[in-house]
Biopython code that builds the backbone (N, CA, C, O; Angstrom):
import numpy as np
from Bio.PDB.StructureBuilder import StructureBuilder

atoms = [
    (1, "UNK", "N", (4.592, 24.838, 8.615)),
    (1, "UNK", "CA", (3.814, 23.725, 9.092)),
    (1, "UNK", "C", (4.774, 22.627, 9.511)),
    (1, "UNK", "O", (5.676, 22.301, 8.740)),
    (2, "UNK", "N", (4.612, 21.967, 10.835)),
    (2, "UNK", "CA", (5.418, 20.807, 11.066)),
    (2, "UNK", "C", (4.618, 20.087, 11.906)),
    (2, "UNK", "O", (3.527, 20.528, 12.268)),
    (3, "UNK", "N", (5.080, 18.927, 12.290)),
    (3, "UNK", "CA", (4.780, 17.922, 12.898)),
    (3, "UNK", "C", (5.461, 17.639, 14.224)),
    (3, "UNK", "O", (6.654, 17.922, 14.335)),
    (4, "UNK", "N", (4.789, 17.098, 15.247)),
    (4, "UNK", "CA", (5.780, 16.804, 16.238)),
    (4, "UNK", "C", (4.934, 15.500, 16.808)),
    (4, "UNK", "O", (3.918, 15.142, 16.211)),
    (5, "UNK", "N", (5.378, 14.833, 17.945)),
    (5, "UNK", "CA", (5.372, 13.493, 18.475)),
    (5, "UNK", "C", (5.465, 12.324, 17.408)),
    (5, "UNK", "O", (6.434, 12.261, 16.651)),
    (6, "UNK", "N", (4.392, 11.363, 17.365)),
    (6, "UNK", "CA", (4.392, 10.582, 16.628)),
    (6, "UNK", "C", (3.166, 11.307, 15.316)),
    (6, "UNK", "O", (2.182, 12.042, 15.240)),
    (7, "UNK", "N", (4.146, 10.421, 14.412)),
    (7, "UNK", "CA", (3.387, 10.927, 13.213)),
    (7, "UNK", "C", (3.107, 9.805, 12.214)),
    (7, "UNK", "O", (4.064, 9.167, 11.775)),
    (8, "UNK", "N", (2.227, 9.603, 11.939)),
    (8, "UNK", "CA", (1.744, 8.748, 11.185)),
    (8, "UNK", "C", (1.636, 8.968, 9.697)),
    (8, "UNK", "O", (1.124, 9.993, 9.245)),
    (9, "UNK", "N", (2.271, 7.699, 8.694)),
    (9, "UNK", "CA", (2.121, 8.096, 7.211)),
    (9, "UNK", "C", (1.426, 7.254, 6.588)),
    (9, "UNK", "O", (0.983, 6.263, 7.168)),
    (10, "UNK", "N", (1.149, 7.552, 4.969)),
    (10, "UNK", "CA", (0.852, 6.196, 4.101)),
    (10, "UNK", "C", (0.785, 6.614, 2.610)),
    (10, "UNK", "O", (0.859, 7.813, 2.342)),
    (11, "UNK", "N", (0.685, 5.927, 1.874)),
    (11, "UNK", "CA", (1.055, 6.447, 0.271)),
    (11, "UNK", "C", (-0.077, 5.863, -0.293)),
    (11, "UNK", "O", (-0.695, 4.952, 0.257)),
    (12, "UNK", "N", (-0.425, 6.436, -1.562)),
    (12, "UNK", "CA", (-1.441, 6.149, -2.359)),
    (12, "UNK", "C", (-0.828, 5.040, -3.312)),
    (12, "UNK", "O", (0.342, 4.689, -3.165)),
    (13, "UNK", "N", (-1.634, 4.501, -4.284)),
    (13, "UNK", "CA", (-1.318, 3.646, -5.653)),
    (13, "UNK", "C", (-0.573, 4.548, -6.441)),
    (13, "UNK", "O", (0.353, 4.114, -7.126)),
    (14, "UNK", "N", (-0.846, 5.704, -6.431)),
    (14, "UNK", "CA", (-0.057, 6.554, -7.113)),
    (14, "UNK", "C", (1.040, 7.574, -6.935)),
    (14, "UNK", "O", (1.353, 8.648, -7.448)),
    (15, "UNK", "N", (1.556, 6.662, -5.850)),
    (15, "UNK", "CA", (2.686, 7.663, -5.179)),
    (15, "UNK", "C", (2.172, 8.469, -4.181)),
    (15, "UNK", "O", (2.958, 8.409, -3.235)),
    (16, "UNK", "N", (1.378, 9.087, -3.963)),
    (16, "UNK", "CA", (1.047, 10.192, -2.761)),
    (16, "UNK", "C", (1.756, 10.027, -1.424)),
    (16, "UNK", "O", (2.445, 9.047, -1.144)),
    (17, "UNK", "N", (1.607, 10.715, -0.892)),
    (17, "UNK", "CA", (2.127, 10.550, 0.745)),
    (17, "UNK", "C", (1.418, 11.642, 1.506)),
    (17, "UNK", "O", (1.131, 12.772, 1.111)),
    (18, "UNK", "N", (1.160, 10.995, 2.855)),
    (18, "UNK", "CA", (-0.213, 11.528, 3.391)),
    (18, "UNK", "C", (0.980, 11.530, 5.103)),
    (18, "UNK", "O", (1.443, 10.529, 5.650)),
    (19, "UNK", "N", (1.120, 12.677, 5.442)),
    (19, "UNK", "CA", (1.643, 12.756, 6.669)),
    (19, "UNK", "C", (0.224, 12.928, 7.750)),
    (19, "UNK", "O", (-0.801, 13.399, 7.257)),
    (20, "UNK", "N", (0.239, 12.532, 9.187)),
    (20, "UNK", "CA", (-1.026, 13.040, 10.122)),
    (20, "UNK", "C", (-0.411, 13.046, 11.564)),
    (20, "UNK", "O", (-0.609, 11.951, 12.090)),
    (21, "UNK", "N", (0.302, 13.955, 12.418)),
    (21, "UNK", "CA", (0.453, 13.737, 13.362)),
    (21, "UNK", "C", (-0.153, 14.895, 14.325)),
    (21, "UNK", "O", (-1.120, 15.524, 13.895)),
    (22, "UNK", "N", (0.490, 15.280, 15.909)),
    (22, "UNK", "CA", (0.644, 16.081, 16.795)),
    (22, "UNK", "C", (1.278, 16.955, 16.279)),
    (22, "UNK", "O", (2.404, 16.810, 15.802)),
    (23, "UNK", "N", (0.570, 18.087, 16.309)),
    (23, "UNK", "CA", (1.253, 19.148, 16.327)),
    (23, "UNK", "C", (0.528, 20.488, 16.931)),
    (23, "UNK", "O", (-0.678, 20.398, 17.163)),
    (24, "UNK", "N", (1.253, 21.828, 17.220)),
    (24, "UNK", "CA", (0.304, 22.558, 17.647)),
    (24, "UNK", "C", (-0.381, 23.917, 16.579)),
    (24, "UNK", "O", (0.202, 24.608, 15.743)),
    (25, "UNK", "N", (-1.554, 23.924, 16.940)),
    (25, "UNK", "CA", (-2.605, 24.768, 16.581)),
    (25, "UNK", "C", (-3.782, 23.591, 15.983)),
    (25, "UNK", "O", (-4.168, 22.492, 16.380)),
    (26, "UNK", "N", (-4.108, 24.494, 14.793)),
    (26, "UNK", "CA", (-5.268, 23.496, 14.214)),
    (26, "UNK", "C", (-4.574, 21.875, 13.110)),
    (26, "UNK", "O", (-3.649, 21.915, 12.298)),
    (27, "UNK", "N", (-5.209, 20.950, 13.400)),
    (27, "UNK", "CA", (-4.784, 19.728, 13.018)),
    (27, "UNK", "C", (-5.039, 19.574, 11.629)),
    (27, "UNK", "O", (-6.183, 19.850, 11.269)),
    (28, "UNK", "N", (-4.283, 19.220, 10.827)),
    (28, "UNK", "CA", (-3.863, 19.521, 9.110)),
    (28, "UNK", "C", (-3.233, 18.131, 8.966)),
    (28, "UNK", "O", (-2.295, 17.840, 9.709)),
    (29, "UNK", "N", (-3.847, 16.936, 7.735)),
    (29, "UNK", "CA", (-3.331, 15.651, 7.379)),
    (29, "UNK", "C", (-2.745, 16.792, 6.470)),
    (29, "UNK", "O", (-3.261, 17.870, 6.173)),
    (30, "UNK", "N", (-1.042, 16.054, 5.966)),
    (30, "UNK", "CA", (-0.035, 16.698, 5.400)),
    (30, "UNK", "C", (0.183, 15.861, 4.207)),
    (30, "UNK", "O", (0.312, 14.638, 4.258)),
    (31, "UNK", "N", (0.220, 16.571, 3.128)),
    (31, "UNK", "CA", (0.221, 15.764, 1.859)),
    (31, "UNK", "C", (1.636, 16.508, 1.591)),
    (31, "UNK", "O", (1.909, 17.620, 2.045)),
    (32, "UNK", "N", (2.777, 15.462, 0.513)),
    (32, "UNK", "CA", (4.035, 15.514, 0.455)),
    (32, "UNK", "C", (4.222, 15.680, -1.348)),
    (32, "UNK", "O", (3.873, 14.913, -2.244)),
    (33, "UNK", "N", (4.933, 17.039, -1.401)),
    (33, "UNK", "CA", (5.374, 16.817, -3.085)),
    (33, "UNK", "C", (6.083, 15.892, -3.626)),
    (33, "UNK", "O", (6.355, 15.282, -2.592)),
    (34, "UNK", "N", (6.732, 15.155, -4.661)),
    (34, "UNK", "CA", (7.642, 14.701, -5.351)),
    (34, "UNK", "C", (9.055, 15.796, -4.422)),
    (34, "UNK", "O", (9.847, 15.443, -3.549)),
    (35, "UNK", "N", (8.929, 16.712, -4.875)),
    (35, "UNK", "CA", (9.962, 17.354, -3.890)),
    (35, "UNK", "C", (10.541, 17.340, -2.816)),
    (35, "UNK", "O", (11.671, 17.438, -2.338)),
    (36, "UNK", "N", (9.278, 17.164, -2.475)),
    (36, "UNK", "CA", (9.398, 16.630, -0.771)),
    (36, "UNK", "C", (8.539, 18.076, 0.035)),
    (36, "UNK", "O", (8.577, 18.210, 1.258)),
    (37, "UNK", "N", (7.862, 18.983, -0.801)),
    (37, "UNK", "CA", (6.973, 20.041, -0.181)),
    (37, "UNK", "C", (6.077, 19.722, 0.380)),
    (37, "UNK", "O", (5.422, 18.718, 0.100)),
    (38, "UNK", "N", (5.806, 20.598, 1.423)),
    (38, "UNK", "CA", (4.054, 20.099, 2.264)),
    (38, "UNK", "C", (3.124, 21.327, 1.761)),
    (38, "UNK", "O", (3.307, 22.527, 1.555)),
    (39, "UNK", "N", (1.713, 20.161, 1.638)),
    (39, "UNK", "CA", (0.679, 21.236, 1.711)),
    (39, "UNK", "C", (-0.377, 20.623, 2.444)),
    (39, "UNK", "O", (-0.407, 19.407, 2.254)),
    (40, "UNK", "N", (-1.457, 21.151, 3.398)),
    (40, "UNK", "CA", (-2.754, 20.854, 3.893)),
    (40, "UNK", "C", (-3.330, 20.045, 2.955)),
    (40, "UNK", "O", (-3.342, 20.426, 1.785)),
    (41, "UNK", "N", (-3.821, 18.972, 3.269)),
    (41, "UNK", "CA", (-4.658, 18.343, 2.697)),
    (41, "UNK", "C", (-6.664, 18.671, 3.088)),
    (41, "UNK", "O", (-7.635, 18.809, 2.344)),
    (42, "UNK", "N", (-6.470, 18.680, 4.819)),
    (42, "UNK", "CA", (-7.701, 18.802, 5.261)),
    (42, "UNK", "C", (-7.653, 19.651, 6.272)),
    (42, "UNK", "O", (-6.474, 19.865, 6.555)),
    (43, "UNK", "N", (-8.557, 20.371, 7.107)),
    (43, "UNK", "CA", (-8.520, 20.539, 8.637)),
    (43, "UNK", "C", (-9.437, 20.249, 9.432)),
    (43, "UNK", "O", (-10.478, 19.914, 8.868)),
    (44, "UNK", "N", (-9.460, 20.248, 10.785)),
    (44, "UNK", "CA", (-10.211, 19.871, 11.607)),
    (44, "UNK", "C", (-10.654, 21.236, 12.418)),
    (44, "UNK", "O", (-10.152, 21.700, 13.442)),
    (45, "UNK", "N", (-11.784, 21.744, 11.614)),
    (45, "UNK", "CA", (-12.372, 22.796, 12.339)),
    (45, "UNK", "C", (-13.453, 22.418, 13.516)),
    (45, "UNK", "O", (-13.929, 23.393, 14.098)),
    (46, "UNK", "N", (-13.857, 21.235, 13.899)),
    (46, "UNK", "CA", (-14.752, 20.558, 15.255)),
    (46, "UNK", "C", (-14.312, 20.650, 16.218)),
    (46, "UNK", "O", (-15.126, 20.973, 17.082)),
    (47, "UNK", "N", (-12.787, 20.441, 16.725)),
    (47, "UNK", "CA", (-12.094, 20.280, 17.552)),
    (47, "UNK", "C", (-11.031, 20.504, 17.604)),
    (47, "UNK", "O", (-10.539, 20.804, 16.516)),
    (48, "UNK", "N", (-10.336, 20.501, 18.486)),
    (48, "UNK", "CA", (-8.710, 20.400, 18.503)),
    (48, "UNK", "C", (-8.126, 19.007, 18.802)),
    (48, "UNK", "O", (-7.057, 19.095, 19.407)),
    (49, "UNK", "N", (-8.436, 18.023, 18.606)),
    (49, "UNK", "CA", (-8.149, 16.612, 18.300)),
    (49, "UNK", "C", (-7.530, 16.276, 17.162)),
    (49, "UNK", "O", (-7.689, 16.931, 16.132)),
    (50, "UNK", "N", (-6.746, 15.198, 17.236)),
    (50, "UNK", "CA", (-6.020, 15.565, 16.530)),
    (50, "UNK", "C", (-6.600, 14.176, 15.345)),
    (50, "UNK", "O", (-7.468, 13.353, 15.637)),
    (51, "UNK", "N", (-5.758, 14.245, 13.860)),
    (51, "UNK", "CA", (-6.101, 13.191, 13.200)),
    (51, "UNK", "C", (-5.417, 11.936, 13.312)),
    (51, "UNK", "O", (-4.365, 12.125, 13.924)),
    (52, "UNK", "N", (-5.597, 10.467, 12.909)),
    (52, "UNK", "CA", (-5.439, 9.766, 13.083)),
    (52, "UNK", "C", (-6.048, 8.369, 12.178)),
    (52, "UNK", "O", (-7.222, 8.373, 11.809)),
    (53, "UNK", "N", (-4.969, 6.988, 11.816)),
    (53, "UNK", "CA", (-5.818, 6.008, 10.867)),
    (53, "UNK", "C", (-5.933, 6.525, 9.576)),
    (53, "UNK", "O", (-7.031, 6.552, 9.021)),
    (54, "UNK", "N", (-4.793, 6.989, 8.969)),
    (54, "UNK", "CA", (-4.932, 7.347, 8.007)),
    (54, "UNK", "C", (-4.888, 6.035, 6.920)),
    (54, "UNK", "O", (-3.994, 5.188, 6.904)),
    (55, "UNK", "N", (-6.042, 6.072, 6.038)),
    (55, "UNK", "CA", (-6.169, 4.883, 4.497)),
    (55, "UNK", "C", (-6.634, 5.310, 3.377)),
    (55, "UNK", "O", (-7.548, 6.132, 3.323)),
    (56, "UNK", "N", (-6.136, 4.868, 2.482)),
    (56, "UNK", "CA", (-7.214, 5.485, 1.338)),
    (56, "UNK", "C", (-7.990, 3.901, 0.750)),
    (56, "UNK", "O", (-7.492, 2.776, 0.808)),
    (57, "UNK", "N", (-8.961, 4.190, 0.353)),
    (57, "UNK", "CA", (-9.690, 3.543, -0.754)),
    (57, "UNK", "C", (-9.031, 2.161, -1.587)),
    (57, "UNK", "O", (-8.033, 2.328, -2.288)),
    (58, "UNK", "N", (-9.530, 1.080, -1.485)),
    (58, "UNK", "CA", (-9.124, 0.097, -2.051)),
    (58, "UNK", "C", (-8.525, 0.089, -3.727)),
    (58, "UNK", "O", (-7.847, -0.778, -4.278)),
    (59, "UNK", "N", (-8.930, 1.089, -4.154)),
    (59, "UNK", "CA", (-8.825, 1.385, -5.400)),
    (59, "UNK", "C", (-7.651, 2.970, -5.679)),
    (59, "UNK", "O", (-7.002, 3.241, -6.690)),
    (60, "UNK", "N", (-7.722, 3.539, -4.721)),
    (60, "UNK", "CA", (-6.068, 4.109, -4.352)),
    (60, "UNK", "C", (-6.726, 5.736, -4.786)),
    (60, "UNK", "O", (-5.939, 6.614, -5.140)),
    (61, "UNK", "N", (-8.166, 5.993, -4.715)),
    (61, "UNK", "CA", (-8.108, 7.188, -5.253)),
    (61, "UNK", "C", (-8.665, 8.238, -3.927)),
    (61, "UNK", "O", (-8.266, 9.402, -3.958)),
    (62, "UNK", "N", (-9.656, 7.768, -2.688)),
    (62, "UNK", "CA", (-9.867, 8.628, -1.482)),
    (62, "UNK", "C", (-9.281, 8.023, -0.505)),
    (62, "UNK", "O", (-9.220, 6.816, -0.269)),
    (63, "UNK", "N", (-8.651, 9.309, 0.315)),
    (63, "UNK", "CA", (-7.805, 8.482, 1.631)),
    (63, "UNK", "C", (-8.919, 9.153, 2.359)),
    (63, "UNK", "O", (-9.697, 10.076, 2.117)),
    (64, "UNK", "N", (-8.642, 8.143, 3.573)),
    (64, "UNK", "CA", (-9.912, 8.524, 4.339)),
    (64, "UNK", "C", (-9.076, 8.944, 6.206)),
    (64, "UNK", "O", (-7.846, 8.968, 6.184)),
    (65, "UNK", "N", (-9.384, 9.075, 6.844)),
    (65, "UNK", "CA", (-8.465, 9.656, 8.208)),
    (65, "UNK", "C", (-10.050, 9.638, 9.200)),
    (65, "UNK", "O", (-11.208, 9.623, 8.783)),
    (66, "UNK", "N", (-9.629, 9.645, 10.349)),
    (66, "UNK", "CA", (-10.229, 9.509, 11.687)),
    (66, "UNK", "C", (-9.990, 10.769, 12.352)),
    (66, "UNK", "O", (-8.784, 11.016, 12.348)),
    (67, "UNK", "N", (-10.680, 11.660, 12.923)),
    (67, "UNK", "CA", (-10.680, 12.286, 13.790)),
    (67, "UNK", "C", (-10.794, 11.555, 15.463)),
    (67, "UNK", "O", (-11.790, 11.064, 15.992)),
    (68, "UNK", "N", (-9.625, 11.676, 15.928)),
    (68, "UNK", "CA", (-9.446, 10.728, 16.863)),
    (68, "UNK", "C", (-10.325, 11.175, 17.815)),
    (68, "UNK", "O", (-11.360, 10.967, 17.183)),
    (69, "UNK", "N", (-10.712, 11.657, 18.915)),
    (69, "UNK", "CA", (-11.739, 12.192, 19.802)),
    (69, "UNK", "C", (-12.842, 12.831, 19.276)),
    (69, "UNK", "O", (-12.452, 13.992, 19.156)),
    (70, "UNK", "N", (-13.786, 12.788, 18.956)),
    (70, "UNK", "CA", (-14.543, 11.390, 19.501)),
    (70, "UNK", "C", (-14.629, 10.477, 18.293)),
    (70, "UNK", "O", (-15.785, 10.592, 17.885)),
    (71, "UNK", "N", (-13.946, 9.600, 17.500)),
    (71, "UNK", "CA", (-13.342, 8.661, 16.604)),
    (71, "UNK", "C", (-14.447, 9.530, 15.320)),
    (71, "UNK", "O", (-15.591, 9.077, 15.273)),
    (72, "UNK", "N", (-14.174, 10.514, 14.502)),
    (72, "UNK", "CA", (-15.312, 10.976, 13.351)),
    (72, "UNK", "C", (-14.685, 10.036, 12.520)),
    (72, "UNK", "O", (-13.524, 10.051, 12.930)),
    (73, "UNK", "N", (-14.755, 9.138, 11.499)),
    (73, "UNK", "CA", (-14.267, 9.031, 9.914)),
    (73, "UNK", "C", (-14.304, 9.458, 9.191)),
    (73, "UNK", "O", (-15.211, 8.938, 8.541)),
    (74, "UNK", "N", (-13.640, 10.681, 8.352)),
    (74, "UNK", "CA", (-13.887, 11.127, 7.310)),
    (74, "UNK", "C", (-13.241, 11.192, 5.788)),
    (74, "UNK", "O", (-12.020, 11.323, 5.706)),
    (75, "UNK", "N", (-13.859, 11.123, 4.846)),
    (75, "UNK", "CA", (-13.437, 10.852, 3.901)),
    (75, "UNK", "C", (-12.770, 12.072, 3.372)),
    (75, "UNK", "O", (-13.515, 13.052, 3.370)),
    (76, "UNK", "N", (-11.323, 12.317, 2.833)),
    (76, "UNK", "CA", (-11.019, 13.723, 2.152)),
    (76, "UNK", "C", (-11.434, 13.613, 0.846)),
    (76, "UNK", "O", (-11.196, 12.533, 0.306)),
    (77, "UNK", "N", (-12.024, 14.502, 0.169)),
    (77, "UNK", "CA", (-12.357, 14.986, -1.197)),
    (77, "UNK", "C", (-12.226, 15.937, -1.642)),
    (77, "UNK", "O", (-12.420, 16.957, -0.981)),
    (78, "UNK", "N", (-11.776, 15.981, -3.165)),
    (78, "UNK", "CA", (-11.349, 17.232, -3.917)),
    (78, "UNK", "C", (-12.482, 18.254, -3.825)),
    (78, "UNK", "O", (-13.373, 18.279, -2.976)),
    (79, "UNK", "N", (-12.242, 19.312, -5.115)),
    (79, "UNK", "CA", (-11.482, 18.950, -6.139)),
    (79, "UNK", "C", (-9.963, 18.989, -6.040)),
    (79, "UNK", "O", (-9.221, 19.806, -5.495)),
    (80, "UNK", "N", (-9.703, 17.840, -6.742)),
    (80, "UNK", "CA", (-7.815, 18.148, -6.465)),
    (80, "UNK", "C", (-7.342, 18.656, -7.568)),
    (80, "UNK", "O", (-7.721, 18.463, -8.723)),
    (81, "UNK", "N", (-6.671, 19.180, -7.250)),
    (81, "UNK", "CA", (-5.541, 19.929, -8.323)),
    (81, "UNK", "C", (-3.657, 19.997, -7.504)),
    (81, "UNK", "O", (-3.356, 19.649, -6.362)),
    (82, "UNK", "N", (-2.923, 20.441, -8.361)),
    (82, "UNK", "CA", (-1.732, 20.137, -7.857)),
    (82, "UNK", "C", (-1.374, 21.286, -6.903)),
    (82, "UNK", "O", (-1.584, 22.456, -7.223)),
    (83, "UNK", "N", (-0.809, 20.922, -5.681)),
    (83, "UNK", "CA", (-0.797, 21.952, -4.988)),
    (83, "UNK", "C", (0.355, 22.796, -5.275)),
    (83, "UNK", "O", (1.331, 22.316, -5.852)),
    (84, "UNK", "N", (0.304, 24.332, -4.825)),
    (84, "UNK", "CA", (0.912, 25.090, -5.595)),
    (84, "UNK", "C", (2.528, 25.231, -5.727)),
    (84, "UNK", "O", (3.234, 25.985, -6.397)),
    (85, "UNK", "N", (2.826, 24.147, -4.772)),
    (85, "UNK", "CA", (4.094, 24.255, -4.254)),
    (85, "UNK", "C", (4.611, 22.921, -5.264)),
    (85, "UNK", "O", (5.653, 22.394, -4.877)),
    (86, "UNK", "N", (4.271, 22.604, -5.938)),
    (86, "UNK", "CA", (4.297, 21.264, -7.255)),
    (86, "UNK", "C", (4.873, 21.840, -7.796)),
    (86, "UNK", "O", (4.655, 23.048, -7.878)),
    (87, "UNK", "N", (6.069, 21.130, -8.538)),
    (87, "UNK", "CA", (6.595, 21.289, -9.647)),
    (87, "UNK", "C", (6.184, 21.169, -11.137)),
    (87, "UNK", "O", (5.629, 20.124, -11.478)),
    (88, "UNK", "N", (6.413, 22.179, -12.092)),
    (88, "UNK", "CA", (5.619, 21.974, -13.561)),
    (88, "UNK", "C", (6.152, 20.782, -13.871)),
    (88, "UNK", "O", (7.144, 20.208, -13.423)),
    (89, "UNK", "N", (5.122, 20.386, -14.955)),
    (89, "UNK", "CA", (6.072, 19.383, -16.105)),
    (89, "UNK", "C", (6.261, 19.973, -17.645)),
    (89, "UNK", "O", (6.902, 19.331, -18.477)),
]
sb = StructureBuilder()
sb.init_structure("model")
sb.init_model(0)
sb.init_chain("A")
sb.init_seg("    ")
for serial, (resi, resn, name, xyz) in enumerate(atoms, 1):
    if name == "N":
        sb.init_residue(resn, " ", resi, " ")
    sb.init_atom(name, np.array(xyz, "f"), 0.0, 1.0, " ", f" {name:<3s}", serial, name[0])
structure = sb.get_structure()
């Protein structure tokens, strides 16, 4: 999975990091390990538009992203669990 053109980021209250740019095939906001691993956070099965406006929640717990054509808002929601590419503790 990678990214290309401009890519847009942002971090949660709790550290997270939320990658969203251009790239090709289906459009995937990119969530970042402590490691520095990627995993899918969401996809965009409506279109091939890409995401965009990525925020989360005033309170730091839903990030929310834009489907840029034709502007959808959507909220991402679990259930979350650590993705598999996470390191134990």
């Amino acid at each position: 999975m990678y990214l290309v053109g401009e890519v847009k980021l942002f971090f949660g209250r709790q550290g997270g990091l939320i990658l969203e740019g251009d790239g090709d095939g289906v459009s995937h906001p990119v969530g970042v390990t402590d490691q520095g691993m990627s995993y899918p956070l969401a996809r965009n099965d409506f279109n091939d538009s890409e995401f965009c406006g990525p925020a989360f929640s005033t309170d730091g717990t839903w990030p929310f992203t834009n489907i840029q054509s034709p502007g959808f808002p959507r909220a991402i929601t679990g259930p979350w669990t650590s993705p598999s590419n996470a390191a134990t503790k």
